[in-house]
N, C-alpha and C positions, 0 to 999 in steps of 0.2 A: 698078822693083820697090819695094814699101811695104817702109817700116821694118819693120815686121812680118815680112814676108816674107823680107827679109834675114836678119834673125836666126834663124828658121826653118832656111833652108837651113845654115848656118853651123852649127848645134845638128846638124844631120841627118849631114851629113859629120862630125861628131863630131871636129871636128882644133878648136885651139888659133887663133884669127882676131885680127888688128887692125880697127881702124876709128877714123877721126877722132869723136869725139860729146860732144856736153855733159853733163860728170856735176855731181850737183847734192847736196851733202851738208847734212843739217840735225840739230840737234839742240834740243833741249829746255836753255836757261842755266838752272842751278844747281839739276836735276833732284834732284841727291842730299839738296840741303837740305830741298825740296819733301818729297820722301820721307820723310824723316825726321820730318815737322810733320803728314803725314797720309799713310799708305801708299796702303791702300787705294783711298782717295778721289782720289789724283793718279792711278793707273794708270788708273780708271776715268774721269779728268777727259782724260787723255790719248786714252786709245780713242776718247771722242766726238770729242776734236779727229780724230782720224786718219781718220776716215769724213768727214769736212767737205774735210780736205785732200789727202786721197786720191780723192775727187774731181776736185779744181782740178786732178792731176797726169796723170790721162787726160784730163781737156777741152781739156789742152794738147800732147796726144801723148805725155808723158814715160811711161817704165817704171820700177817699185820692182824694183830689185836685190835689195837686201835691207834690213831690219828687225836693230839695233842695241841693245837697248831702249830707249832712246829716243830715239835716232838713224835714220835713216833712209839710204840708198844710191839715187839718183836715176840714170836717163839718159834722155838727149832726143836726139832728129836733130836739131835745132836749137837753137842757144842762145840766139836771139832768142824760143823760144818758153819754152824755162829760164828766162830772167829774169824775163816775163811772168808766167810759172806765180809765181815765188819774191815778188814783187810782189804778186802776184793774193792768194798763201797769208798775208803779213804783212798786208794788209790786215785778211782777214777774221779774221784771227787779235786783231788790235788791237781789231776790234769785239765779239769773244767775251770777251774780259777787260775789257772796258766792266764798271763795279759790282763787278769781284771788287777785292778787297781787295791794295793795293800787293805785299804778300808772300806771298801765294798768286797772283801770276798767272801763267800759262806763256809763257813768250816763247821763240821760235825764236829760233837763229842758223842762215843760210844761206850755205855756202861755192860759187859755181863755176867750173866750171874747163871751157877748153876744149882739149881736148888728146886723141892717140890712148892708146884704151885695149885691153886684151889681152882676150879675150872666153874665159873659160872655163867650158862649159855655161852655167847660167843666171849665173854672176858677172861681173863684171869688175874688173880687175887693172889694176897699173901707172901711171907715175909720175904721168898724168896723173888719178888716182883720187885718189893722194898728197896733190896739190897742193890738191886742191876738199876736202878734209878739213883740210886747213892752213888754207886760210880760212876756212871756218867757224868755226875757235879764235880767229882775230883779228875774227871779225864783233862788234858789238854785242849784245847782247841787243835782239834785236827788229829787228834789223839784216841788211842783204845785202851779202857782201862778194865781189868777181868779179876774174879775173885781166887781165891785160894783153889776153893772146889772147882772151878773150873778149868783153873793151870792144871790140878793135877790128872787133867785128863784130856790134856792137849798137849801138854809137854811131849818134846820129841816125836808129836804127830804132824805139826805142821811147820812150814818153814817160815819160823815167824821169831824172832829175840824179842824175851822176855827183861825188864827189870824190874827187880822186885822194890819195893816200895814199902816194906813192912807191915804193920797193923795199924790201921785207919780206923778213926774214931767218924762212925757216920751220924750223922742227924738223924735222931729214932729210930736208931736201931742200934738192941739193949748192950750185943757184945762186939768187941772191936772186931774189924774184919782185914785180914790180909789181901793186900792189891798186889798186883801186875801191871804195868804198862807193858801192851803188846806195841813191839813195831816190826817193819819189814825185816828178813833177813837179808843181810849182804851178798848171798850165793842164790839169790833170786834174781830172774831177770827186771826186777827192780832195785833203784836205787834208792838209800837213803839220804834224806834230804841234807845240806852242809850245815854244819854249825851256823847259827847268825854271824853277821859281820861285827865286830869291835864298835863299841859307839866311838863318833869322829875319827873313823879310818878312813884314811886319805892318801890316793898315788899321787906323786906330779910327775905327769910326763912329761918328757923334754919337750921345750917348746920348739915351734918349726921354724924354719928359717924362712919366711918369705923372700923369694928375690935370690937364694942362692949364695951369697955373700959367703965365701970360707974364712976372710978376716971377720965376720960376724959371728960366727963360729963359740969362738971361747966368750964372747958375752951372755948368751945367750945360755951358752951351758951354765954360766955363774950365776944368771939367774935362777935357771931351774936350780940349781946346787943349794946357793943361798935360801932360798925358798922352801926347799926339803928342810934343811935346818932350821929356818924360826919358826914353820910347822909346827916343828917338834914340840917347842914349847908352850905353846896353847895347852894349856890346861886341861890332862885327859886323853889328848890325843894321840892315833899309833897312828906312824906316818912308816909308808915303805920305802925302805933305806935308798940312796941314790942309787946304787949298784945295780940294785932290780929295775929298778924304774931305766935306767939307761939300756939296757937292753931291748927296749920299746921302740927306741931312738928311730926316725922316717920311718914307720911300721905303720900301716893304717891297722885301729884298734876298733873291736868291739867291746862297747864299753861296760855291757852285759858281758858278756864273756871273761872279760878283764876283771869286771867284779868278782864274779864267782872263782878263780881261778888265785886271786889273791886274796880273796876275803875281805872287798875291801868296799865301803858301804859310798865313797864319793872319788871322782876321776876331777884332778883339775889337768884342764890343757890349755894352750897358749900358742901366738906367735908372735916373731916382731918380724918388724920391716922396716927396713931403714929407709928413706925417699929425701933424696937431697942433705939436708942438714937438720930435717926432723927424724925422731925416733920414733914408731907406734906401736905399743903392746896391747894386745886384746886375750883376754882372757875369760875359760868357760868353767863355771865348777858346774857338774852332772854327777846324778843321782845314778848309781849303778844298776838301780835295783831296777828302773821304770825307763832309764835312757835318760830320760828330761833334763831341761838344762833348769837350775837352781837358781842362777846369776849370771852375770856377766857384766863385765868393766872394761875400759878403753883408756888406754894412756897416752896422748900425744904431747910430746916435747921436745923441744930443741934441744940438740945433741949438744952438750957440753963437754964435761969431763965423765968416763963411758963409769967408770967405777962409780962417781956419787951417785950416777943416775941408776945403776944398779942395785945401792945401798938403797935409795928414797922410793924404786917401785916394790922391791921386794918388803920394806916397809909398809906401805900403803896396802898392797895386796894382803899380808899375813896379817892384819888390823883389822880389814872389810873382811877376810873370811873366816877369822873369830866370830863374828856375830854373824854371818852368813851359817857357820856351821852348826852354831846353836841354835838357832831358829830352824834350821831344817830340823836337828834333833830332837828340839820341842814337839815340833808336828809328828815325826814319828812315832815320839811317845804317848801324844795324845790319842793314835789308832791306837797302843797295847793294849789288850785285856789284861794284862798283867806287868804293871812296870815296875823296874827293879827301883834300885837307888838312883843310879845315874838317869834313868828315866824321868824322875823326877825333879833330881837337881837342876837338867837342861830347859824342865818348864818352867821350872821357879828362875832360871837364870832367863830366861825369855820375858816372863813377866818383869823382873826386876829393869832388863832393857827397854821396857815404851815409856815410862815415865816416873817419878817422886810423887805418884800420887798416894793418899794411905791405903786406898783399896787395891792399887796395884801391888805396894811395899805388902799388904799383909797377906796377898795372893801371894807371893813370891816365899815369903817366910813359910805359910803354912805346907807350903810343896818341899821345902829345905829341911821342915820339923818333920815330914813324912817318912825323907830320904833316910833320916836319922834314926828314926826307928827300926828300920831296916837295916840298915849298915851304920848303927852309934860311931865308929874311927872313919864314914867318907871325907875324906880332907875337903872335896869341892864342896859337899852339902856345909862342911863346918864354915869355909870361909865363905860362903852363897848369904850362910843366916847371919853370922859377924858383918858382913855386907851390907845387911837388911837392917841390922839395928846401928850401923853405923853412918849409914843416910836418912833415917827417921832422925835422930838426933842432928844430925847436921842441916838438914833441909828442914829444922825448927818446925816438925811436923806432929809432935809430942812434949807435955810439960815433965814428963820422965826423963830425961834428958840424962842425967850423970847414971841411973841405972840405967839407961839402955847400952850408953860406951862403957859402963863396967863389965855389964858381959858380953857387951861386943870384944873389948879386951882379952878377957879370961878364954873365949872361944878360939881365937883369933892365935892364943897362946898354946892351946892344944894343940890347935891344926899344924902348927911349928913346931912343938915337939917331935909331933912324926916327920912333916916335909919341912925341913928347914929351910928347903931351897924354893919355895915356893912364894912366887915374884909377886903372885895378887895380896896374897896373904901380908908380906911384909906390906905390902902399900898401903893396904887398908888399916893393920897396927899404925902407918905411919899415919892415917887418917885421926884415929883415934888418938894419938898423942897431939898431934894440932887443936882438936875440940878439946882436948884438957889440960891447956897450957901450957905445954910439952912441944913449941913449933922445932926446935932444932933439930930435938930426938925424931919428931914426924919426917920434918926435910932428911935427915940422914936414912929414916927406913925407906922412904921414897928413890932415894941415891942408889939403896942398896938395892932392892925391886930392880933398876935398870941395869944395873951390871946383873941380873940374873935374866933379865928379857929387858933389850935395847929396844924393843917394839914395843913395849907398853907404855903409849904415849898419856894414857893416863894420870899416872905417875908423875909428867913433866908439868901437867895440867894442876897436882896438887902440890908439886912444889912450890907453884905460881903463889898459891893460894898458901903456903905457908909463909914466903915472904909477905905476905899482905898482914896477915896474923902479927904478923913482929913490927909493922907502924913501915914496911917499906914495897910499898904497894907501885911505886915507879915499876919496880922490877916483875913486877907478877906478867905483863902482856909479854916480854920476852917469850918468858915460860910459857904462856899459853902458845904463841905463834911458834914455836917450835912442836908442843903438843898437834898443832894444828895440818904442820908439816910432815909430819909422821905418819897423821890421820887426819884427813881434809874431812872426810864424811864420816867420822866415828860416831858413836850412836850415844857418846859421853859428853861430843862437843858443847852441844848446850849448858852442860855446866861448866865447861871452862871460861865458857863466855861471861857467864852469868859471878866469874873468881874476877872476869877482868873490870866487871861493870863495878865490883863493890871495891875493888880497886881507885875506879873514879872515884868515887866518892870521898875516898881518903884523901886524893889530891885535891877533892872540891871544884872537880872538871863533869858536872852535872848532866850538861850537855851528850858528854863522850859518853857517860854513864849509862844516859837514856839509850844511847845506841847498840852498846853493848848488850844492856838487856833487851833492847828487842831481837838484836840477832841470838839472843838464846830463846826467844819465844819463837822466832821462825825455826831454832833445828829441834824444835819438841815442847809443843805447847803443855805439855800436861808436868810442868814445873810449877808449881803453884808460890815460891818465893821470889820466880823470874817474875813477874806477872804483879806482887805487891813491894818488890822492888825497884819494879819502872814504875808502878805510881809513883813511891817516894821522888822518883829524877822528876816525872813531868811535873810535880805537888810544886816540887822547889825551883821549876823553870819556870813557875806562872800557871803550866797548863791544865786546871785545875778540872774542869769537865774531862778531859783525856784521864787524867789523874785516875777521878772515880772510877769510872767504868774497866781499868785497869786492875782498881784494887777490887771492884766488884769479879773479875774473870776468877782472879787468886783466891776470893775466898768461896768461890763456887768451887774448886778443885779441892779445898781443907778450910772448911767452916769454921774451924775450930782456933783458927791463927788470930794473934795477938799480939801487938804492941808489947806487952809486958812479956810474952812468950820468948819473943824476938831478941828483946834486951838482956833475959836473965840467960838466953843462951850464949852470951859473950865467950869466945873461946880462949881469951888472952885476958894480961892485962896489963896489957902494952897501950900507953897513953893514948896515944897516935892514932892506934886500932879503936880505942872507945871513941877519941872523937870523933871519925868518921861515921860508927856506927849509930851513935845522937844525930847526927845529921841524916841519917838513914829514919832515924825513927821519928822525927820533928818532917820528912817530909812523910812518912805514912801516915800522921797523925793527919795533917794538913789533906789527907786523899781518902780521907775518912775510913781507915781503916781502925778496928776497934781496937779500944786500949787494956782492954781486960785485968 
């Protein structure tokens, strides 16, 4: 008798039937997001899948129980023909999200299970239904996960590699259950899909030569060369050696192709062209994955001397696309269904980059403490949260203040036992020894930071600000205008600005002061001590309505700040440095900011 016909009779007699059979449970991973980004358009993106894969599930005998919304209820008389089908369906499913965009694609997860189930009317019931719905929750996205009973009656029938996965502890159900991930075989005329790319994997190709020039030639090349190299050092990042990448050299590239072919998740390209006595670089970073270009920058300058001008773009460049890479990596890992460490650490270092607000700072922490639980020894997660609690304390955003840089300290010291050489890490120790009295030991770890990466112009920015600390605040705009030089659009600038303005202050050049701080309000308004620090200038130039309404923006950004806050956070106690910062707190007084 056909499957068909069994059931049939079983229906007709109208009683309650068992039978052994493969039930096959699928759903749609992180549907509700999907929903949320476009209704409409996923339900209708869905129905067309469903007539594709409703299809594949009669050309392989299976029956639809029933519809979930977007779940489905499978069964088969065989589970060698269930797999196939579950196979069959992630295939063509893989081919239909070809070109959609990473977080709009619909991926299935497929749980199943071989086991007797209770047959009422057109449903079916019981434990072994349970089970094939349990898997599916531990499948991947895009993934096929099958039970013990079921591998052992699939094995070596179908062209499918198995890995085992052990015993799985399911949600209600009473004993643990051995899984399978099924995926493609290699000796099928399909392929399995590549490993993901490395987070901040990055080629540079050799930039082109506009205009032909063969004495352009070796500049050009020492760009890309030099550029592969301070790559390197970005925190995190696997950059493809010069070697490879010169091989590229006048090759018109697919930048998809290229991707996949190296494994590599971003392409930067470039050219110059010389025209008279200017130089012009324009440069593209692109996402491998989609084509799209991410960024892109334009350098024009008069031709000087050819090396510094090669030292100061290849500077500038590997500075913007630090925080260019991280920001795109953020966004990636905001599509994951599942993000690792690094995943998280790129968000938390994303939040940490819009501003010194506290709800930005404890966005950023709390993505740091995620990462940590996941991988406790990530060096980036360790020096992201050392970060986090060492700009809350500096930017006077906390009355906790000496415990927040003691275990900013202590963290900061872990992260160095493993990476010694790690250029943020020392800078940011070097931070925390300025806020506690320590500016020499700060400016020398700041020192050190640069001889490990000559591009971290932030570093130069607190050295500034450790001269200031010690009562010799003339010296601190040097510092910063070399910070600046390094990185004209760095995404830190604003507080170097804001090292030069409390610098006035010291000199008792109010005016300059004021100016300072607003040009850190223009590169990142959400500095909340930028903001109750140019009160203080305008309070003591006279301008006392500007005053308010300044010190009104800062305490809209952190409520919580004070007059007494300000004070007890003195990081020195170098004369020279107090009495600047009375002058700082006699003009916020006067801009009515609270004395708490």
């Amino acid at each position: 008798m056909t499957f068909a016909g069994h059931l049939a009779m079983e229906q007709e007699q109208g009683r309650v039937g068992r039978r052994l059979a493969a039930i096959v449970a699928a759903d749609v991973a992180g549907y509700s997001r999907l929903m949320g980004l476009d209704e409409v358009g996923t339900a209708r993106t869905l129905r067309e899948h469903r007539k594709v894969t409703d299809a594949l599930v009669a050309k392989h005998g299976g029956r639809l129980v029933k519809t979930t919304g977007d779940g489905v209820l499978l069964e088969f008389p065989s589970v060698v023909d269930a797999v196939e089908c579950a196979v069959a369906v992630q295939a063509v499913m893989a081919q239909r999200n070809e070109g959609v965009p990473q977080d709009r694609r619909m991926l299935f997860r497929i749980g199943i299970n071989l086991g007797d189930i209770l047959i009422e009317g057109d449903d079916i019931l019981g434990d072994g239904v349970n089970v094939a719905a349990r898997l599916e929750g531990i499948a991947e996205p895009g993934g096929i996960c099958i039970s013990s009973s079921a591998y052992e009656q699939v094995r070596g029938r179908v062209a499918v590699d198995f890995a085992d996965l052990g015993e799985q502890t399911l949600k209600n159900i009473a004993r643990p259950i051995r899984a399978y991930a099924a995926g493609m075989n290699a000796n099928t005329d399909r392929t399995v899909p590549p490993p993901s790319a490395p987070h901040l994997s990055i080629v540079v190709l050799p930039f082109a030569n506009i205009g032909g020039d063969p004495e352009q030639d070796y500049f050009i090349d020492g760009v890309t060369e030099s550029l592969t190299t301070d790559l390197s050092r970005i925190s995190g990042a696997f950059v493809i050696a010069r070697n490879t990448a010169f091989t590229f050299k006048g090759k018109a590239v697919d930048v998809k192709k290229l991707g996949r072919e190296l494994n590599v998740r971003y392409v930067l390209e470039g050219s110059v062209q010389r025209a008279g006595n200017r130089l012009r670089v324009n440069v593209q970073l692109i996402d491998t994955e989609t084509g799209n270009h991410l960024w892109a920058e334009r350098f024009d300058k008069p031709i000087a001397d050819l090396f510094d001008m090669q030292d100061e773009i290849v500077s500038r460049l590997a500075n913007a696309l630090d925080a260019q890479l991280i920001a795109a990596e953020a966004r990636r890992a905001e599509r994951s269904l599942h993000p690792d460490a690094m995943d998280l650490v790129f968000q938390g270092r994303a939040w940490f980059n819009k501003g010194m607000t506290p709800d930005y700072l404890a966005q950023a922490r709390g993505l740091f403490e995620r990462a940590l639980v996941l991988n406790p020894r990530n060096i980036e997660a360790l020096v992201g949260m050392a970060s986090v609690d060492t700009q809350v304390a500096g930017a006077f955003i906390t009355d906790d203040r000496a415990a927040r840089l003691a275990v900013a300290e202590t963290t900061l010291m872990k992260a160095l036992s493993d990476a010694p050489n790690h250029a943020l890490a020392h800078m940011q120790l070097g931070c925390v020894q300025m806020y506690t009295n320590r500016a020499a030991q700060g400016i020398a770890q700041c020192e050190r930071a640069l001889v490990l990466d000559r591009n971290l112009a932030d570093a130069h920015g607190f050295v500034g600000l450790g001269k200031y600390f010690v009562g010799r605040g003339a010296e601190t705009e040097a510092h910063i205008c070399e910070a600046i030089r390094l990185s004209p659009r760095d995404i830190f600038a604003y507080r170097w600005l804001l090292f030069v303005g409390f610098a006035k202050f010291q000199l008792s050049k109010d005016a300059e002061a004021a100016s300072w701080l607003l040009r850190s309000i223009e590169a990142n308004r959400n500095y909340p001590i930028a903001h109750t620090s140019l009160a203080a200038a305008l309070a003591l130039l006279g301008s006392l309505d500007q005053a308010r309404a300044a010190a009104k923006t800062g305490l809209a950004l952190d409520p919580s700040f004070t007059i007494r806050r300000f004070r007890d956070g003195a990081s020195t106690d170098d004369p020279t440095y107090l009495a600047g910062r009375e002058r700082i707190c006699e003009g916020m007084r006067l801009a009515g900011v609270p004395e708490g």
